[in-house]
C-alpha positions as CSV (number, residue, x, y, z in Angstrom):
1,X,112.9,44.4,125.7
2,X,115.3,44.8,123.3
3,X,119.0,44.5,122.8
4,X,121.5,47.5,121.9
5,X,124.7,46.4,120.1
6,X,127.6,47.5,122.4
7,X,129.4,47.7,119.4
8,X,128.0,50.8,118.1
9,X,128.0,52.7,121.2
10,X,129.0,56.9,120.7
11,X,128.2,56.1,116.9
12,X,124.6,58.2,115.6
13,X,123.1,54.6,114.9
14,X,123.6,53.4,118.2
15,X,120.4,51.8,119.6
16,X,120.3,51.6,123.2
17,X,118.1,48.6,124.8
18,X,114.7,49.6,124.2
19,X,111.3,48.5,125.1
20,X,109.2,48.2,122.0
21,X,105.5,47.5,121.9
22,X,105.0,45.2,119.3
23,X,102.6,46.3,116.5
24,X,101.1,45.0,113.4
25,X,102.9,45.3,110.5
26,X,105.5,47.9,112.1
27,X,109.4,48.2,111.3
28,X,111.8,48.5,114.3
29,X,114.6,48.7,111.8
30,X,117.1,45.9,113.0
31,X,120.2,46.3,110.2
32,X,123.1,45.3,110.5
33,X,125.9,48.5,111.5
34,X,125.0,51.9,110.3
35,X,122.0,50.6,108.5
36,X,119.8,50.4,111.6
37,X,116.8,53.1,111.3
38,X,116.9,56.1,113.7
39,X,113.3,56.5,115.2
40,X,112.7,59.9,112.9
41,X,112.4,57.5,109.7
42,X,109.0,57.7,109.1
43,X,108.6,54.0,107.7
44,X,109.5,52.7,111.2
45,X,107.8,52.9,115.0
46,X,110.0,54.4,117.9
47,X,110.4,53.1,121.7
48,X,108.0,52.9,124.2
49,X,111.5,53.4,126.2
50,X,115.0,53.9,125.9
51,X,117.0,52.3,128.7
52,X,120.4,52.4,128.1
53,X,122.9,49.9,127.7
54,X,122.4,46.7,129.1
55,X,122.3,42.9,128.2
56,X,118.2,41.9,128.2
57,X,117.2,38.7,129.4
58,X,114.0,37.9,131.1
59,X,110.4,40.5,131.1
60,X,107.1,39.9,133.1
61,X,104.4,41.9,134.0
62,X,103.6,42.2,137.9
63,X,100.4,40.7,137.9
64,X,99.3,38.1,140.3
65,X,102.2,39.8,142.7
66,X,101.1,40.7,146.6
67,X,102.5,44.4,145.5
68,X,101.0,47.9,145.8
69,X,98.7,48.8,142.2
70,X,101.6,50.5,141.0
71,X,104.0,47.2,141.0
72,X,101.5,45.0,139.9
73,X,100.9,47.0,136.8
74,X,104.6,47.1,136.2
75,X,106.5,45.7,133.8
76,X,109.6,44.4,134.9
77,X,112.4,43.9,132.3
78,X,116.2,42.6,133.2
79,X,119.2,43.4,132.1
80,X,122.2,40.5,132.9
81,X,125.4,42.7,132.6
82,X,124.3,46.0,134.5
83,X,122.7,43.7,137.0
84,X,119.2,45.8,137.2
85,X,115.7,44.6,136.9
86,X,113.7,47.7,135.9
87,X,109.8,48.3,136.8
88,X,108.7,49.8,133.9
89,X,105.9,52.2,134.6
90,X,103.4,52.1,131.4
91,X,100.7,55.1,130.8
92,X,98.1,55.0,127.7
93,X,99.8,58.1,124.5
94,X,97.4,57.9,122.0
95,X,97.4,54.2,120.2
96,X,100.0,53.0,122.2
97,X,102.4,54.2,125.8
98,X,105.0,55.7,126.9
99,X,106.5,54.7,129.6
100,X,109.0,55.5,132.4
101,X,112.0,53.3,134.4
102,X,112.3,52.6,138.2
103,X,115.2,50.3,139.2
104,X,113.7,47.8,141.4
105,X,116.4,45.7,142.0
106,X,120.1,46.3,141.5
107,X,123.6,45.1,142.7
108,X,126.5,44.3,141.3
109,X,127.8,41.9,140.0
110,X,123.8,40.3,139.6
111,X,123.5,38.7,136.3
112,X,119.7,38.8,136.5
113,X,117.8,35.7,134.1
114,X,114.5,35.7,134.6
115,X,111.8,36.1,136.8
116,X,107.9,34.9,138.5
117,X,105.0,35.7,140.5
118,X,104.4,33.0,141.8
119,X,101.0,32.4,141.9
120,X,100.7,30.6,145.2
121,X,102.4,32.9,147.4
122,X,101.7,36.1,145.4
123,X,105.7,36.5,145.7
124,X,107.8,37.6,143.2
125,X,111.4,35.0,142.4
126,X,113.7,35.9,140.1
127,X,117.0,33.7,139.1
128,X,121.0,34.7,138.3
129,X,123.8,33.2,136.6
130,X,124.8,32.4,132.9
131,X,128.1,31.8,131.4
132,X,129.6,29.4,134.1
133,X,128.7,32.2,137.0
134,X,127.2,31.2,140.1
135,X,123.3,30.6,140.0
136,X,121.4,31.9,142.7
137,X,117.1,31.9,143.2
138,X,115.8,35.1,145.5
139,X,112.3,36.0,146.5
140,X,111.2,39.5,146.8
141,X,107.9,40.6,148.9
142,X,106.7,43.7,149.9
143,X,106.1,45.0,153.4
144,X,104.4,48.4,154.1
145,X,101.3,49.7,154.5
146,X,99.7,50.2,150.8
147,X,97.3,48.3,149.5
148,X,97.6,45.0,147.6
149,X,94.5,44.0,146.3
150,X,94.5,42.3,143.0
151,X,94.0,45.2,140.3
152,X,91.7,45.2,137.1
153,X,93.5,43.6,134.5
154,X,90.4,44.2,131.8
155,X,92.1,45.8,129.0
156,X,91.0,49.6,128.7
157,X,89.3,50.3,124.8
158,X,90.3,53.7,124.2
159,X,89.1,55.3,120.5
160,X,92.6,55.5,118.8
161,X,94.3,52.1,120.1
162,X,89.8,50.9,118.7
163,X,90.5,52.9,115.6
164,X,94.2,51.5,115.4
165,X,93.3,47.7,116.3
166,X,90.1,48.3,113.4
167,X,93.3,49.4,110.5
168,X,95.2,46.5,111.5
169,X,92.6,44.1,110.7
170,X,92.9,44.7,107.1
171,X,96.8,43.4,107.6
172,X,98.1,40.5,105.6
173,X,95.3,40.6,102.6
174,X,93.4,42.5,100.3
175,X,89.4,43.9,101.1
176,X,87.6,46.4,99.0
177,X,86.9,48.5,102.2
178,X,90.4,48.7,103.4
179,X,92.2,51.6,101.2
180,X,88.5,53.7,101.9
181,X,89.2,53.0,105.7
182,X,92.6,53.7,105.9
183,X,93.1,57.0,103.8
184,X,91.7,59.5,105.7
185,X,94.4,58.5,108.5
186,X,97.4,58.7,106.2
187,X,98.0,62.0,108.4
188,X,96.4,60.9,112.2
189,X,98.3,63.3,114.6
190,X,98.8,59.7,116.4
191,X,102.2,58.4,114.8
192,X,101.3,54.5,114.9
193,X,97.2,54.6,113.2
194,X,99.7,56.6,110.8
195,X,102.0,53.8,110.5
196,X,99.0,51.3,110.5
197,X,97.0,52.8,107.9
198,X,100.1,53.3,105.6
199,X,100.2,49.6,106.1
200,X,96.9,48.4,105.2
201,X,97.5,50.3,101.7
202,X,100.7,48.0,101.5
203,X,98.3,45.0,101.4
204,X,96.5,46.3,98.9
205,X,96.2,46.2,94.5
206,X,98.1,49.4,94.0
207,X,95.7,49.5,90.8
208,X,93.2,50.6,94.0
209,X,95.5,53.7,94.7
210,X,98.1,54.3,92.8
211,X,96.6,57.6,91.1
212,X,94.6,58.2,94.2
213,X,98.4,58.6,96.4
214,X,99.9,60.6,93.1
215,X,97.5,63.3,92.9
216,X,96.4,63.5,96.6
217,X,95.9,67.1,96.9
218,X,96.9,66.8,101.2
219,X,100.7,66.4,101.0
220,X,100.4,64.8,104.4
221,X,98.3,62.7,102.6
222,X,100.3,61.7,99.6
223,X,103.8,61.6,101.2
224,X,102.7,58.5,103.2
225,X,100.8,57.0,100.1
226,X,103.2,57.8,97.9
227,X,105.7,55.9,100.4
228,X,103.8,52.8,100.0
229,X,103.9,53.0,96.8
230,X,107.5,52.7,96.8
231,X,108.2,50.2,98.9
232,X,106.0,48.5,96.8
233,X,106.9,48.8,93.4
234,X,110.6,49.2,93.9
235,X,112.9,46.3,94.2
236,X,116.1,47.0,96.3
237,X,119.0,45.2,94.6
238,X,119.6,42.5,97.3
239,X,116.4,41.0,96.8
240,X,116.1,41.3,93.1
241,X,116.0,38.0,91.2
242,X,118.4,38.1,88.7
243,X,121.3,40.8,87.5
244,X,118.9,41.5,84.3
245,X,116.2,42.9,86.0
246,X,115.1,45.9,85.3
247,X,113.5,48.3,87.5
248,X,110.3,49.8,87.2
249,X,111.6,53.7,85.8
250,X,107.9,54.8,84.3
251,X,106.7,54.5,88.4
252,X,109.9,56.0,89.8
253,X,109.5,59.2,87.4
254,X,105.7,59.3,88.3
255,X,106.7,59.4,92.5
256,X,109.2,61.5,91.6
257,X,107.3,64.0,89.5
258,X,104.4,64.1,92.0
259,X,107.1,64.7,94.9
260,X,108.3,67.8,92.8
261,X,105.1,69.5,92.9
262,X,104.8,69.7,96.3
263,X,106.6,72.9,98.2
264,X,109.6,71.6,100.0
265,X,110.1,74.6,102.3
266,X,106.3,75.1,103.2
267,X,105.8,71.3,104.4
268,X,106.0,70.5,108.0
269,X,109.1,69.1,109.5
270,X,107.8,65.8,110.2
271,X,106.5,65.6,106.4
272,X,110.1,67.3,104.9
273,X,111.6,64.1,107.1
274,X,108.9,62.1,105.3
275,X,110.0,63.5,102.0
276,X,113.6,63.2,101.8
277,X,113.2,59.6,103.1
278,X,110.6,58.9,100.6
279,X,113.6,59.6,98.2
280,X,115.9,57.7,99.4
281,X,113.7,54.7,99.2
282,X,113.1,55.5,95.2
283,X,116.8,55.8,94.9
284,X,117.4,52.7,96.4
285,X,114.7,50.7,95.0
286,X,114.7,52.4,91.8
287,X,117.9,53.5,91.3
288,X,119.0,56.6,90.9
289,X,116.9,59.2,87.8
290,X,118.1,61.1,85.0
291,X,120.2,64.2,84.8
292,X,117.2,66.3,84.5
293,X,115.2,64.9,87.1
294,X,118.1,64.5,89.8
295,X,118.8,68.3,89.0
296,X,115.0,68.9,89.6
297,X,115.3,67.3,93.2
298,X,118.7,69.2,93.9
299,X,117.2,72.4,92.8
300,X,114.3,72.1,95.3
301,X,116.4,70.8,98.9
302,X,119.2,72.6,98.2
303,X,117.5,76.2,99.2
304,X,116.4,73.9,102.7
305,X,120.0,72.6,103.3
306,X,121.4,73.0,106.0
307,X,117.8,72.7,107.9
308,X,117.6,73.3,111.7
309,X,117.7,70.0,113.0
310,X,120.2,67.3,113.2
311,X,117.2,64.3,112.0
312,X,116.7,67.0,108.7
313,X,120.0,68.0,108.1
314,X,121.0,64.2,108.5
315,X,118.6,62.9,105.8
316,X,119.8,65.7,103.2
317,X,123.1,65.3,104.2
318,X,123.4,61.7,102.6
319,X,120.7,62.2,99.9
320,X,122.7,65.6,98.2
321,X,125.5,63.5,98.7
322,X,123.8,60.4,97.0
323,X,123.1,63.3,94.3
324,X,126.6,64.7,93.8
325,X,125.0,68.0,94.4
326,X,127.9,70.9,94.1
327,X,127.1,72.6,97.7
328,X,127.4,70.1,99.7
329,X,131.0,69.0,100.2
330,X,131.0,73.1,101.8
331,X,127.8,72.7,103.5
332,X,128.6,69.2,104.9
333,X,132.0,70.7,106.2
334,X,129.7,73.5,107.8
335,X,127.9,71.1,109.7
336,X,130.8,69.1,111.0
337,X,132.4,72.2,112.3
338,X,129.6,73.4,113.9
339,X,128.1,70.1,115.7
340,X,128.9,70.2,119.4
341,X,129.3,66.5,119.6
342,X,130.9,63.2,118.0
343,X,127.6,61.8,116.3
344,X,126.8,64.1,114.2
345,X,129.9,64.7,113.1
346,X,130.4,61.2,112.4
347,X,127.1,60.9,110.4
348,X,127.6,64.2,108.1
349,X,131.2,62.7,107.5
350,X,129.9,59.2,106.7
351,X,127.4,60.7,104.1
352,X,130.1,62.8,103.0
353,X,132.3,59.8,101.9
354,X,131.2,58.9,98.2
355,X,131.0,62.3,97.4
356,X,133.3,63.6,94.6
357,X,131.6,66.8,93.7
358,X,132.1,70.0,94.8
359,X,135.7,69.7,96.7
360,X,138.0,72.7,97.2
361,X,141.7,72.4,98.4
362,X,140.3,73.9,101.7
363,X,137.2,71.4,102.0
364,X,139.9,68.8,101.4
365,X,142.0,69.9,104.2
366,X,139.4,70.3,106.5
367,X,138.3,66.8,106.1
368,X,141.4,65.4,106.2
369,X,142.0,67.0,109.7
370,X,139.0,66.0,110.6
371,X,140.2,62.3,110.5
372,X,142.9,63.5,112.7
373,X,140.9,64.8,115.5
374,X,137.9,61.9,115.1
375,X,140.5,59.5,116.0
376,X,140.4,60.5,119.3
377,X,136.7,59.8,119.6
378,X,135.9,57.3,121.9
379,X,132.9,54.4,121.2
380,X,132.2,51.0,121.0
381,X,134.8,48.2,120.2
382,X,134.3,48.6,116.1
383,X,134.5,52.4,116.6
384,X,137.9,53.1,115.3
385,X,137.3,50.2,112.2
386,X,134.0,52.9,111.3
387,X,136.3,56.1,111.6
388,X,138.7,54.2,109.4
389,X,136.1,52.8,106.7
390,X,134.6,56.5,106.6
391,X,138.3,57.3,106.2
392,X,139.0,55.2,103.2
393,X,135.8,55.5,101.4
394,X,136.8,59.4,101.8
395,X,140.1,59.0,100.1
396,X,139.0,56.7,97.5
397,X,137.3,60.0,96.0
398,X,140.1,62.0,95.7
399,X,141.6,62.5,92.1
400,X,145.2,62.2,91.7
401,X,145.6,65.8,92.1
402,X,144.3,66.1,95.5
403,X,146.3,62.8,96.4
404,X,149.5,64.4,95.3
405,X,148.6,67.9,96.9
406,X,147.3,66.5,100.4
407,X,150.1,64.1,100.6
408,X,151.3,64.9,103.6
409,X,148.2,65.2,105.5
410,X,147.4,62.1,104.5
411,X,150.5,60.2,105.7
412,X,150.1,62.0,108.8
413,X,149.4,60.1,111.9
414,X,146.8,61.3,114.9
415,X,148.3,62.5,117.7
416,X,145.9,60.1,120.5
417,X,144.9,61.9,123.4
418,X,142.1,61.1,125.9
419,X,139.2,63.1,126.5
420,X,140.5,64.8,129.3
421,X,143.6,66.2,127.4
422,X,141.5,66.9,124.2
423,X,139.4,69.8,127.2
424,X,142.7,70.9,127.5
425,X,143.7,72.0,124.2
426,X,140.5,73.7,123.2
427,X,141.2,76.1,126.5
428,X,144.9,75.7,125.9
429,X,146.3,79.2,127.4
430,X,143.8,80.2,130.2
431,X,144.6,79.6,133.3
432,X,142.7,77.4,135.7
433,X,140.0,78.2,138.9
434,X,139.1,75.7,141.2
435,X,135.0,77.1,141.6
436,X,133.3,76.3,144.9
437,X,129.1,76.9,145.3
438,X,130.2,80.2,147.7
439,X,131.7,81.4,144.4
440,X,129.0,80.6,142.0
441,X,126.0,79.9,144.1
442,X,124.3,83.3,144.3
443,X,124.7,83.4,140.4
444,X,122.7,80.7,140.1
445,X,119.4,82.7,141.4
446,X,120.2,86.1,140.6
447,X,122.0,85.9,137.1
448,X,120.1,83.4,135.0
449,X,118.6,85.9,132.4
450,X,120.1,87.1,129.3
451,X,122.1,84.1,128.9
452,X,123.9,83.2,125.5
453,X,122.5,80.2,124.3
454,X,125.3,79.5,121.5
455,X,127.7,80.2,124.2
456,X,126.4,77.3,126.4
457,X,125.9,74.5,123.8
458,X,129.6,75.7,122.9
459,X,130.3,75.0,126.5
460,X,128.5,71.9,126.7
461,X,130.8,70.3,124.3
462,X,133.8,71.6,125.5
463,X,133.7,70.7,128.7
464,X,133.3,66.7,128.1
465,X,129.8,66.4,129.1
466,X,129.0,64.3,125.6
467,X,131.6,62.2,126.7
468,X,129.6,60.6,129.4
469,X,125.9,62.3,128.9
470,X,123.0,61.4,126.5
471,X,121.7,65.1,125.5
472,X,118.7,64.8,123.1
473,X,119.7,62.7,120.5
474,X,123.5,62.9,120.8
475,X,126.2,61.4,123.6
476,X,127.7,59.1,125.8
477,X,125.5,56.8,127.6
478,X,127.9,56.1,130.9
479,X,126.3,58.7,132.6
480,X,122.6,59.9,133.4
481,X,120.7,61.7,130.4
482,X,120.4,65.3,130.9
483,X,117.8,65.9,128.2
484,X,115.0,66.2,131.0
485,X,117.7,67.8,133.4
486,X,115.0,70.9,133.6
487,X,112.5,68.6,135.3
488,X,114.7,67.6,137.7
489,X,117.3,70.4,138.9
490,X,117.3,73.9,139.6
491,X,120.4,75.8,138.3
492,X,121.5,75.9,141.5
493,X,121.1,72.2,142.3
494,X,122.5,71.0,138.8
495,X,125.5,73.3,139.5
496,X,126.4,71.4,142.8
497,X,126.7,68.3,141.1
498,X,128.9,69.2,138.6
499,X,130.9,71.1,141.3
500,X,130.5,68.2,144.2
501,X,130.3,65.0,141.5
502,X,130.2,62.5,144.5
503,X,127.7,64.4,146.9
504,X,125.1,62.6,145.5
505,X,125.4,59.4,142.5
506,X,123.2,57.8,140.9
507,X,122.5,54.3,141.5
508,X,121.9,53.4,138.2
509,X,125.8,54.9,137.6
510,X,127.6,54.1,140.7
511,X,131.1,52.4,140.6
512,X,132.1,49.6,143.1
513,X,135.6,48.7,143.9
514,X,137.0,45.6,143.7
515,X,139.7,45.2,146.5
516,X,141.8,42.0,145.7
517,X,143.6,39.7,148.6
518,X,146.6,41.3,147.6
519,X,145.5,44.4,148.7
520,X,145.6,46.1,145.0
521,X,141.7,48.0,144.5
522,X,140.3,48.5,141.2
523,X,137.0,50.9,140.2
524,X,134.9,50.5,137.5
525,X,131.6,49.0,136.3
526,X,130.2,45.5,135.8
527,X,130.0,45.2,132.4
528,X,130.4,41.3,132.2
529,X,130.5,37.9,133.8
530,X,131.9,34.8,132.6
531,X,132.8,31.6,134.9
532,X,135.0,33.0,137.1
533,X,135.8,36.4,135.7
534,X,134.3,39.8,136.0
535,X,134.9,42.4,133.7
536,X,134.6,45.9,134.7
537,X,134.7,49.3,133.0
538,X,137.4,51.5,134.5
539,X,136.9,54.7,132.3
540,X,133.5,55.4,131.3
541,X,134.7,57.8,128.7
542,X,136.1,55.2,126.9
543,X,133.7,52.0,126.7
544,X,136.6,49.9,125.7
545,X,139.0,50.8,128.6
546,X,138.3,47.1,130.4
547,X,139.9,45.2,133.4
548,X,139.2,41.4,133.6
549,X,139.6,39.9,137.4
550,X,139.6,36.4,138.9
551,X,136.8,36.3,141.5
552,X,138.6,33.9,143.6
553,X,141.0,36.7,144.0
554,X,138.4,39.2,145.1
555,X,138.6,40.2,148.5
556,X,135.6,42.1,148.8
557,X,133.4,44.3,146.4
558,X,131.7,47.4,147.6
559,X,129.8,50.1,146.1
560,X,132.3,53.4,145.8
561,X,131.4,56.9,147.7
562,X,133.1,58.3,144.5
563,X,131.7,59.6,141.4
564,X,133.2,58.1,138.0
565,X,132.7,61.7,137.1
566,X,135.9,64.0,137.4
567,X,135.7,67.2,139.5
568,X,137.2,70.3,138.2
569,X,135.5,70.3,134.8
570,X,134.4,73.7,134.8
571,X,137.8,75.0,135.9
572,X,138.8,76.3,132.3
573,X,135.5,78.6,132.2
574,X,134.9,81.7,133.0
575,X,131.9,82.7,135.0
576,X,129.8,83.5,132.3
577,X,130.5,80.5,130.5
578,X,129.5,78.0,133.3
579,X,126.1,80.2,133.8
580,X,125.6,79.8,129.8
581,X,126.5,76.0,130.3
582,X,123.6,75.6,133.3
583,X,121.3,77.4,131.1
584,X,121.6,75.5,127.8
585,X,121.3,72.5,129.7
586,X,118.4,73.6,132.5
587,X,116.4,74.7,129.0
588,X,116.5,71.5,127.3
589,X,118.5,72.9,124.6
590,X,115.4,75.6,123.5
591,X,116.8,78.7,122.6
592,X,113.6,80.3,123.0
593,X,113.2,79.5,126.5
594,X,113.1,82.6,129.1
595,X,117.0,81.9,130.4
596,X,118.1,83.4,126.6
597,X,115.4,86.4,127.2
């Protein structure tokens, strides 16, 4: 169970706490700030589960525990700050699971440490406290009528984790079978014997399959080799051993060269993600290549640029940038004004930064405004120190020239608004409608075709649902994810809850007020004990926007009947608009689904 680092929350590297199923040879990519790898990299392994934030202490399986099958196969994972243990629910995916989250056990404050079964009484005992709090023990059975008989605990062989465990056995040292056994699997449908066999090649002579990987006709096949290659062969500069080394150029032209004979826009997406990373790892570990050959690489992106997905368009964001390719200060810009939410916008600016090709007055302008509006951006507690690094990094590129021209909008100061106010200025001159269900209701069943899809991602981010909701891979994490919102609502029903926030909240989200012996209340979230403090969250658009109080000066604490989310969000749209919104988020964001038909 892994930690996040609160830190980085609302920025694109942010990592929430994780559950990770620990595999030979794989990279989770712990780095330090923006550094951390986002699960699309194909040289790392992605969660069995996201959770969310949270502070992880203690895990245990629920073997041993007098609990229905379903408990005792459970795996049971803690977090100390949101005061939740989880019952993870595991199911075989190929080599590995996937799994999905039950809370088991919440309250708050309950800074959860660890937990038993005990084997005695087939009870399960788990323990609070930390940081000076109070310490408690508690026993949890079950009563009801399922059964509890001991399950099977013999571990299931199924033929890819076999084939998968059989790859990993050539780990850590060299056999003249391995690179034989592990080739044909460069390009398994099942991402980790993919990562595994990559692996085993990594453990081998490259005098083995070094040609082998350059000429590999598959370019499945030799995108994966040819990234072992790399990471073996190159040196990143960190970890070289003294300034006059030299880097190995004759291998970095040879990747390169075989890389360029391959057709960029013909590859798959998951092997043009495996591409442009594969580059990045030569640049770093190589450095970057001549004139000629950088214009080579430039000249066969640049047609693919922007791509249709964020994880794409991320990659060649940084590495045209890396490049000092012309187009992409105006295609960068592009993308910042067209993503519907902070992350990405943040990302293409941050790749943006050491870029000094390619700038108009205009482009220059438009970033500089960017700045402005980013300021209001709400994240973790180093978020506005990462705005203002991006920021100077930004300027350190302009010439004198563009210094002198965009003086002013340089000097000029944000104008800080909350998120709240910043809804109100993109709908700034309409006039407001408080919507009930008797005026939208009907809608919901009769007028859900033909919807605009642009319309309702446009709507989506306007209306400050990314302040508070994880969306695919974008948003606040305050507030349940509405990526698998289609599985779970109709149109109807999802309309309700915007409309009525506080008919029904989640339990995972619900406030608690804190009344004080003085009589004065205060809402928020538990977001940290320490001795007699508890700290709570009091805006959950802002994850900064904290309240510390005494517990000897708490009165009582109770769980609020009143959603943290605001009501009259959708009174700035139109009908249409608010069907468009239901739809973009009811589809998953799929703009072929039958809603945009």
């Amino acid at each position: 169970y892994d930690a996040d680092m609160e830190y980085d929350f609302n920025t694109p590297w942010y990592r929430p706490t994780r559950v990770n199923h620990v595999l030979s040879g794989a990279e989770y990519g712990w780095r330090n700030g923006a550094g951390k790898y986002p699960e699309f990299y194909p040289d790392t392994v992605p969660a069995t589960l996201n959770i969310g934030p949270g502070s992880p202490t203690g895990t245990r399986f629920g073997y041993g525990a007098k609990f229905p099958a379903r408990y005792q196969n459970a795996f049971y994972i803690l977090d100390w700050s949101w005061g939740k243990i989880y019952a993870v629910h595991l199911e075989e995916d190929g080599s590995s699971y996937k799994g999905t989250k039950e809370e088991f056990v919440t309250s708050a404050p309950l800074p959860v440490t660890d937990l038993i079964v005990h084997p005695q009484d087939q009870a399960m005992y788990f323990a609070i406290g930390g940081r000076r709090v109070q310490s408690g023990l508690y026993r949890v059975t079950y009563v009801g009528d399922e059964p509890t008989n001991p399950v099977d605990m013999t571990p299931k062989v199924t033929p890819m984790r076999k084939l998968r465990h059989r790859l990993e056995k050539f780990h850590g040292h060299a056999h003249m079978e391995a690179v034989s056994a592990a080739w044909p699997h460069l390009n398994h449908k099942d991402r980790y014997i993919r990562n595994a066999a990559r692996v085993v090649l990594e453990h081998q002579p490259t005098v083995q399959w070094e040609s082998k990987a350059l000429n590999e006709p598959m370019p499945d096949r030799r995108i994966p080799a040819l990234l072992a290659l790399a990471r073996l062969k190159g040196i990143a500069p960190s970890h070289r051993p003294e300034a006059g080394h030299s880097v190995n150029a004759a291998v970095r032209d040879q990747i390169l060269d075989s890389l360029l004979e391959l057709d960029f826009a013909a590859l798959s997406h998951d092997d043009q993600l495996g591409y442009v990373r594969l580059l990045e790892i030569v640049f770093v570990r190589f450095g970057k290549p001549s004139p000629a050959k950088v214009s080579a690489i430039v000249g066969k992106l640049d047609p693919s640029f922007p791509a249709d997905t964020f994880e794409l368009n991320w990659l060649l964001c940084e590495t045209m940038a890396f490049l000092q390719a012309p187009s992409t200060a105006s295609k960068g810009m592009a993308l910042i004004a067209s993503a519907e939410s902070q992350e990405p916008q943040m990302e293409y600016a941050r790749s943006l930064r050491f870029l000094k090709a390619g700038w108009t007055p205009e482009l220059r302008e438009q970033q500089l405004e960017w700045f402005l509006k980013a300021a209001n951006y709400q994240g973790g507690a180093s978020f506005t120190k990462f705005i203002e690094f991006i920021r100077n990094d930004s300027l350190a590129t302009f010439t004198d020239a563009e210094m002198a021209l965009h003086a002013d909008l340089i000097a000029q100061e944000p104008e800080s608004m909350s998120v709240i106010e910043n809804l109100g200025t993109m709908f700034a001159g309409r006039s407001m409608t408080d919507w009930t269900m008797d005026d939208l209701g009907d809608s919901t069943r009769t007028d859900m075709k033909n919807r605009n899809f642009e319309n309702g991602k446009k709507m989506f981010s306007g209306s400050a649902c990314f302040a508070c909701h994880r969306f695919g891979n974008a948003g606040g994490m305050t507030g349940p994810d509405l990526t698998g919102a289609r599985g779970q609502y109709s149109a109807h029903d999802l309309l309700d809850q915007i409309i009525n926030p506080s008919k029904v909240i989640s339990d995972q989200f619900a406030p608690i007020v804190v009344t004080l012996k003085d009589g004065d209340t205060i809402t928020g979230v538990v977001v940290n004990l320490n001795g007699n403090n508890v700290t709570l969250n009091t805006d959950l658009t802002n994850p900064n926007q904290r309240v510390n109080v005494a517990r000897n000066k708490v009165e009582s604490i109770e769980i609020s009947d009143v959603s943290p989310m605001p009501p009259g969000l959708l009174s700035m749209l139109t009908k249409d608009e608010i069907l468009d919104l239901l739809a973009y988020v009811l589809s998953g964001g799929d703009d072929s689904n039958a809603m945009f038909q």
